[in-house]
C-alpha positions as CSV (number, residue, x, y, z in Angstrom):
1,X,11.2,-22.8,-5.0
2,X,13.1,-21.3,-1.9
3,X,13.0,-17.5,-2.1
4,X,14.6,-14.4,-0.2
5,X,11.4,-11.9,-0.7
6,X,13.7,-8.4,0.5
7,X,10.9,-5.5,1.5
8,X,12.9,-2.1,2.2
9,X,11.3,0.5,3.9
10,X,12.0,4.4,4.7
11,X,13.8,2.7,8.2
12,X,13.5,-0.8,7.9
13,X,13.6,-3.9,6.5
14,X,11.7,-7.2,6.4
15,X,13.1,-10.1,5.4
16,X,11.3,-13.6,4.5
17,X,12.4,-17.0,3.5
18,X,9.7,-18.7,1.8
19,X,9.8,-22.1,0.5
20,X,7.0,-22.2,-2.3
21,X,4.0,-20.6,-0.5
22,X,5.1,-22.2,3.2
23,X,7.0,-19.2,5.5
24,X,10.3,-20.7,6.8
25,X,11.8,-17.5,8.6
26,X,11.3,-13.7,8.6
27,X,13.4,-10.7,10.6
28,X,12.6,-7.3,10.9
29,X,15.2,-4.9,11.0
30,X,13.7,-2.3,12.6
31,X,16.7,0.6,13.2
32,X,17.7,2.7,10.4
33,X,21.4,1.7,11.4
34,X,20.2,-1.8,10.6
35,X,18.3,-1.4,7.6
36,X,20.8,-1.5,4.9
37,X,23.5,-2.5,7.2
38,X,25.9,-5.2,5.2
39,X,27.2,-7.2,8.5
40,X,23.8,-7.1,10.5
41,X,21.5,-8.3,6.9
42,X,24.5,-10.9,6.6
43,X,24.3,-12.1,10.1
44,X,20.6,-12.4,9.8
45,X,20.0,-14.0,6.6
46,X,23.3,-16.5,7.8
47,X,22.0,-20.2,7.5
48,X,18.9,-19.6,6.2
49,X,20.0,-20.3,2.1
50,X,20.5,-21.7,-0.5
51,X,17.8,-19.7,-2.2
52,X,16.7,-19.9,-5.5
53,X,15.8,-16.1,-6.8
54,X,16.0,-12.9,-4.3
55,X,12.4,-11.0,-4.9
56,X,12.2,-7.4,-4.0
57,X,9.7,-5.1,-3.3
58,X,10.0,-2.2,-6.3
59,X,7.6,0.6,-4.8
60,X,7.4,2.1,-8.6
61,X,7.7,0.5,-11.9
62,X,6.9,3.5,-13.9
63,X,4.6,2.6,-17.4
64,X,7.5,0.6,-18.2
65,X,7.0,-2.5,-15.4
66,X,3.5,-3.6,-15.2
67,X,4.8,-7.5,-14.1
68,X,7.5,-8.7,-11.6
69,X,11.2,-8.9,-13.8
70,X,14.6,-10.3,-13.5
71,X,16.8,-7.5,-12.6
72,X,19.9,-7.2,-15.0
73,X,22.1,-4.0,-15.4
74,X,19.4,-2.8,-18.5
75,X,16.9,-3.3,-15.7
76,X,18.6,-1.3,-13.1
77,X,19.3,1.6,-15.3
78,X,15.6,1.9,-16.1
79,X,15.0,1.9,-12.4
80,X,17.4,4.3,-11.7
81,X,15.9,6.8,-14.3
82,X,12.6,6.4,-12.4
83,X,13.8,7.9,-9.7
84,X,12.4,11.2,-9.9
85,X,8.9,9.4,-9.9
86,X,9.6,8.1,-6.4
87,X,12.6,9.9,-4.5
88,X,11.5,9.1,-1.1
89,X,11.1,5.6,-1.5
90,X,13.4,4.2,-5.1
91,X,16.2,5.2,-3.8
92,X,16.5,2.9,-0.5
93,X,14.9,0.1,-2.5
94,X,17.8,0.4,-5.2
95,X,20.2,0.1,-2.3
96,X,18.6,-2.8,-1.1
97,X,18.5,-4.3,-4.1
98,X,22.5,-3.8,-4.8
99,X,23.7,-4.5,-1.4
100,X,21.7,-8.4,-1.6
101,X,23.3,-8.6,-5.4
102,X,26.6,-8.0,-3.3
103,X,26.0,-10.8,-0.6
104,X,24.1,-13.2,-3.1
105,X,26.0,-12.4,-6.3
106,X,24.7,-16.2,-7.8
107,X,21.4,-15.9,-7.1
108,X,18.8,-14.3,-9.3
109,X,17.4,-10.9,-8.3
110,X,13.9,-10.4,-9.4
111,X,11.6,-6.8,-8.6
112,X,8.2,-7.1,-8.0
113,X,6.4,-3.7,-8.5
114,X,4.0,-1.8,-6.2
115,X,2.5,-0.3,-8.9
116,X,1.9,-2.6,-11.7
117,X,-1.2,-4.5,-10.0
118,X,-2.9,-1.3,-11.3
119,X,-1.5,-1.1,-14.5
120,X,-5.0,-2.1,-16.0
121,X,-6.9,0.8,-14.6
122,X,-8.7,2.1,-17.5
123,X,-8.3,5.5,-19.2
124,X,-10.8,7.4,-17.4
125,X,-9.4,6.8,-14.3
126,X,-5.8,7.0,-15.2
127,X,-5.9,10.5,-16.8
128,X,-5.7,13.5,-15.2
129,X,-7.4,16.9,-16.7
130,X,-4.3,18.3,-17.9
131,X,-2.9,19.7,-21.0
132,X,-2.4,16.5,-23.5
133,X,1.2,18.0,-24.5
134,X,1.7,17.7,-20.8
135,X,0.7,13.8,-21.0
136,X,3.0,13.8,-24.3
137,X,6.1,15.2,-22.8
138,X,5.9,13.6,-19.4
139,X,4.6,10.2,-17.5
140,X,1.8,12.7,-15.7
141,X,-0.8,10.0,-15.0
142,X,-2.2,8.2,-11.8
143,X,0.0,4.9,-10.9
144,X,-2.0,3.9,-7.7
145,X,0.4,2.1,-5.1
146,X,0.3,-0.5,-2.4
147,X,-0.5,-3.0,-5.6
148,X,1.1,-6.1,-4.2
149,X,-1.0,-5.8,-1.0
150,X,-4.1,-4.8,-2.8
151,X,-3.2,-7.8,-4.9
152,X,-3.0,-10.2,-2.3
153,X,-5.9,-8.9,-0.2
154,X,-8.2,-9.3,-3.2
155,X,-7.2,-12.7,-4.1
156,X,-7.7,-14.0,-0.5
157,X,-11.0,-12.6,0.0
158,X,-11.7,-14.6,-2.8
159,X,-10.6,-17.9,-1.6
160,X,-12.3,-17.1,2.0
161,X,-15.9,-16.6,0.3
162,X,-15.5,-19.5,-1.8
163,X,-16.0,-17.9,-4.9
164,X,-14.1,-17.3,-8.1
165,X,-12.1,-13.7,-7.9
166,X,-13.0,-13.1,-11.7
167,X,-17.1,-13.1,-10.1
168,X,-16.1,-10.7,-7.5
169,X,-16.3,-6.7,-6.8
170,X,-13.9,-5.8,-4.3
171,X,-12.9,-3.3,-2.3
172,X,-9.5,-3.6,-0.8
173,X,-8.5,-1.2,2.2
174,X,-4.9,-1.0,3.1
175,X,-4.6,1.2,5.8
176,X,-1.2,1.9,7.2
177,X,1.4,4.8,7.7
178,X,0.6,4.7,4.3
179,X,-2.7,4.3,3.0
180,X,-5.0,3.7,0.2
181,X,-7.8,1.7,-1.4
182,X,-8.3,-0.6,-4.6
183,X,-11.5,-1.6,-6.6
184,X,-10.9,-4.9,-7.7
185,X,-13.4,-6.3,-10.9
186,X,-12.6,-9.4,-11.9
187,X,-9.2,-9.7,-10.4
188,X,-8.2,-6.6,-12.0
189,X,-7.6,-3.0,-10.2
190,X,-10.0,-0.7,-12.0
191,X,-9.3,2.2,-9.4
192,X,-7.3,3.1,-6.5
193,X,-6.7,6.1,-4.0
194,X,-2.9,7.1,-5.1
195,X,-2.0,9.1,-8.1
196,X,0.8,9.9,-9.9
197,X,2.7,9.7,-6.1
198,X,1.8,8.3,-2.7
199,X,0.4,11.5,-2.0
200,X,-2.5,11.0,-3.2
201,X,-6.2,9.9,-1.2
202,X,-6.9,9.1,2.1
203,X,-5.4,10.7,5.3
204,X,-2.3,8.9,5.9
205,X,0.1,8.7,9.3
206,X,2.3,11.7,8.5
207,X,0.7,12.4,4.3
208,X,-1.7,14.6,3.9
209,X,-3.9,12.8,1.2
210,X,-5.6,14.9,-1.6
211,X,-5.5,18.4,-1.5
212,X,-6.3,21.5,-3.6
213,X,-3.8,22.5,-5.8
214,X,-4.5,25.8,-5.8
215,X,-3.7,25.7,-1.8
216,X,-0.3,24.7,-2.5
217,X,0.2,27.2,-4.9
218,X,-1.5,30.0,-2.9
219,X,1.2,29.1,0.1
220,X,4.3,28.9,-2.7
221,X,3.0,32.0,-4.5
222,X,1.5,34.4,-1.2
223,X,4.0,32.8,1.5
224,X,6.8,32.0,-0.2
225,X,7.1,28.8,0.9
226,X,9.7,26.9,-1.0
227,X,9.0,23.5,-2.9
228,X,11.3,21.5,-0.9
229,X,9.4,23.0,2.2
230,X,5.9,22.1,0.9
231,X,6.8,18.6,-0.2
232,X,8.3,17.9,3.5
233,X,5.6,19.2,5.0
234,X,2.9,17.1,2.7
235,X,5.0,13.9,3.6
236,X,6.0,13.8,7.1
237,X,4.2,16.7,9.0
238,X,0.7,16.5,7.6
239,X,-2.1,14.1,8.1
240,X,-2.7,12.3,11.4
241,X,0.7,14.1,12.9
242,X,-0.6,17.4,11.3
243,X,-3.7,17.1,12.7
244,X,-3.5,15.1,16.5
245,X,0.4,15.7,17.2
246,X,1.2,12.4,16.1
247,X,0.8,9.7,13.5
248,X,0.3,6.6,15.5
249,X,-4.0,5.5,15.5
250,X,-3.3,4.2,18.2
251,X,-2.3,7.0,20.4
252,X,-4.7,9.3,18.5
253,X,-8.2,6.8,19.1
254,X,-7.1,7.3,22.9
255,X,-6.8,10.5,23.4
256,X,-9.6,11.0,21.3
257,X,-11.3,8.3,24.2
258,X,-9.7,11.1,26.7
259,X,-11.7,13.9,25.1
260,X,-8.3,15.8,23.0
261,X,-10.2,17.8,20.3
262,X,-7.7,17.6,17.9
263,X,-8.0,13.5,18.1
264,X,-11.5,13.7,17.6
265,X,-11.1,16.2,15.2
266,X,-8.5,14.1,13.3
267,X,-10.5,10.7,13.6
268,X,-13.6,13.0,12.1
269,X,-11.5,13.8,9.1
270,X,-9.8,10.6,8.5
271,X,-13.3,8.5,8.7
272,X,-14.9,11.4,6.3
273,X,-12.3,10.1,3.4
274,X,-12.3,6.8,3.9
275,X,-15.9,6.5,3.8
276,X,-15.7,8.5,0.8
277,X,-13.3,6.8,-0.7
278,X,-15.1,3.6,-0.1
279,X,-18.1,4.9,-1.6
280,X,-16.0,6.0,-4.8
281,X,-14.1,2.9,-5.3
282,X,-17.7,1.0,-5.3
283,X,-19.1,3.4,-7.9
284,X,-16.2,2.7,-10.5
285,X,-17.2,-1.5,-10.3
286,X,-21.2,-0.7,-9.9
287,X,-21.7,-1.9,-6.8
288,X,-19.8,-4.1,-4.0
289,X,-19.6,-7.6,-2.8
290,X,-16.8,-8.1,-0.6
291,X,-15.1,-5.1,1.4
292,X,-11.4,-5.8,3.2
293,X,-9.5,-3.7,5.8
294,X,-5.9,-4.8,5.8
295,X,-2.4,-2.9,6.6
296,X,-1.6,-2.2,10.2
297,X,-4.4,0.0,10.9
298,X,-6.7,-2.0,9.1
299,X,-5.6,-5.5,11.0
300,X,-5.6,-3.5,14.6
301,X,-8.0,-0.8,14.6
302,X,-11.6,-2.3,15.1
303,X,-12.5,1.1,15.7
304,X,-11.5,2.4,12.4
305,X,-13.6,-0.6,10.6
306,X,-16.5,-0.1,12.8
307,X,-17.0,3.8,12.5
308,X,-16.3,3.8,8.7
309,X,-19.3,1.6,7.8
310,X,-21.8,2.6,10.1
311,X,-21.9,5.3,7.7
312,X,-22.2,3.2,4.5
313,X,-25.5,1.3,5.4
314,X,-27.3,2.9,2.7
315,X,-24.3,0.0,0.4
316,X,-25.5,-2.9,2.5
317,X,-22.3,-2.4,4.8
318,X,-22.7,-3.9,8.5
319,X,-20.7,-4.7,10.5
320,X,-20.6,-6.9,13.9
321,X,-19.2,-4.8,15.9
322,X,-18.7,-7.4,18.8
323,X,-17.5,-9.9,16.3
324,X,-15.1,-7.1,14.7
325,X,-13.8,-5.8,18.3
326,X,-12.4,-9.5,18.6
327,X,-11.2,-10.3,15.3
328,X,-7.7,-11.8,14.4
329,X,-7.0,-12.1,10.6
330,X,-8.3,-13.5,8.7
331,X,-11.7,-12.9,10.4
332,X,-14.9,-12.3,9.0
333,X,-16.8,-9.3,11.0
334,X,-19.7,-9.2,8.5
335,X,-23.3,-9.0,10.5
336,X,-26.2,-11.1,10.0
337,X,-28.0,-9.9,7.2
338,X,-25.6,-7.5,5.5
339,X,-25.7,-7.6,1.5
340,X,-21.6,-6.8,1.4
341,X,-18.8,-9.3,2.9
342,X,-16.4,-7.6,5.4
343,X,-13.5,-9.3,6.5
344,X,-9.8,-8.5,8.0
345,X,-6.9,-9.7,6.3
346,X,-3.4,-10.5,7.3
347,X,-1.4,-8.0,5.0
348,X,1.0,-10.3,3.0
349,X,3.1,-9.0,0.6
350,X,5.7,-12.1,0.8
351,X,3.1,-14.2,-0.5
352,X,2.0,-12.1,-3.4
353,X,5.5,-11.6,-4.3
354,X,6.5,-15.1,-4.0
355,X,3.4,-16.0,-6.7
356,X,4.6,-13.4,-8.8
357,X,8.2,-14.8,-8.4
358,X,7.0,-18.5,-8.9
359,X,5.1,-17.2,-12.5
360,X,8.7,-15.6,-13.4
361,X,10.6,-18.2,-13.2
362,X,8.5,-21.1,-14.1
């Protein structure tokens, strides 16, 4: 099956031509004047058809898409309404999704859901501690994100031990601008870091991750700070860039090397949560058998991996750290002796998608 698997981001987009599970061509367009652009996503897709079904990247299904679907107009009216749930994100991904039904009006269109992977979290870690006419009246309950990736992470990890992913506990880290974590039993996501919005969890590039209510009230209540202020500043001014200046690992890990408090500071606090986290997502499957750093910080940041499980010995975490400083994915980095796989994995998305796609249309 040849598919067009379409991944919209908040200024980009990657496109990938996929012919069952083989990669034929991919393009990034990088520039949010190329994104959604009709003539430059024309040019580059030019010669690369025919394609069978167009798969894209949904970053919220809602309670209503727990699988990937064929998109027809009822479809697209119940992701329109689920806006609200995602306004940063649905919106470009509904664009994207209308402007490829414009240049490839024959061919299938089929969304495949960040969320759904996590669909089968159960109850108790679903539910949020609020009033149950709350729960009634609204969809106030934790969604988890980054499911496709979490997905694919899990199911490769799988295939790299050489055992069956239905014998496996999991722990899948996708660490990126966005970020957040998955405890796969199974097969199935049993937990994740994300809530009810991306906001959710772990330190993130420019999101601040989880924190007290009652300090966003205090500011909207004693300051006066508007909603539309608080949400910006939760989003794109808070985590790594609220903390070091800046939202790139990269640039924050070196000046961190150059003795900049705030890096070190901001490393401190990032490493705190994610160890935490790790911890957490471990508790809800009873122990651990194979952790996996994945995502752009997790593929590039042997630093990150390194530091985050020296301080989860006490779980049978090691890592090789000379074996880890070289990795490529997908590389094992576990150390001699450790009771808990560790491996990097290549983030793939595309591939997950295209399974998804292949099960749809079969």
């Amino acid at each position: 099956m040849r598919l067009l698997i379409v991944n919209v981001g908040s200024s980009s987009l990657k496109l990938s031509a996929l012919d069952g599970m083989t990669l034929l061509w991919s393009k990034n367009l990088s520039t949010p004047e190329e994104a959604l652009d009709e003539a430059a996503i024309e040019r580059a897709i030019s010669g690369q058809g025919p394609f069978d079904a167009v798969g894209h990247r949904i970053v919220h299904g809602g309670a209503e898409f727990t699988k990937a679907v064929v998109v027809d107009d009822r479809v697209r009216r119940q992701l329109q309404a689920l806006i609200d749930l995602a306004p940063l994100h649905l919106p470009k991904s509904l664009a994207g999704l209308d402007l490829f039904t414009t240049l490839l009006p024959q061919v299938p269109a089929a969304a495949c859901f960040d969320t759904a992977f996590h669909a089968s979290i159960p109850e108790a870690a679903a539910t949020y501690a609020i009033p149950a006419e709350w729960r009634r009246r609204w969809p106030l309950r934790r969604f988890g994100f980054h499911g496709l990736s979490h997905a694919y992470a899990s199911h490769r990890a799988a295939e790299l031990v050489s055992r069956p992913v239905e014998s496996l506990r999991i722990v899948t880290c996708h660490l990126g601008s966005g970020a957040s974590l998955a405890a796969v039993h199974h097969g199935v996501s049993v937990d994740t870091t994300m809530g009810f919005t991306p906001l959710e969890g772990l330190v993130m590039a420019t999101r601040s991750g989880t924190v007290d209510p009652g300090l966003v009230l205090w500011l909207e209540q004693h300051v006066g700070m508007p909603p539309a202020e608080l949400a910006s500043t939760l989003e794109r001014r808070s985590g790594l860039a609220g903390l070091a200046g800046t939202g790139d690992m990269r640039a924050v890990l070196e000046a961190e090397a150059g003795g900049d408090e705030q890096s070190s500071l901001a490393v401190a606090v990032y490493l705190h949560r994610l160890r935490a986290a790790i911890a957490a997502m471990a508790a809800a499957m009873e122990g651990l058998d194979v952790l996996v750093f994945t995502g752009g910080v997790g593929e590039r940041a042997p630093a990150v991996r390194s530091r985050a499980a020296r301080g989860l010995g006490f779980m049978g975490i090691w890592i090789d750290e000379e074996a880890d400083e070289a990795a490529q994915p997908d590389a094992e980095v576990t150390a001699a002796g450790a009771a808990v796989h560790t491996w990097v994995i290549e983030a793939r998305e595309d591939l997950q998608m295209a399974r998804e796609l292949e099960r749809l249309f079969a």
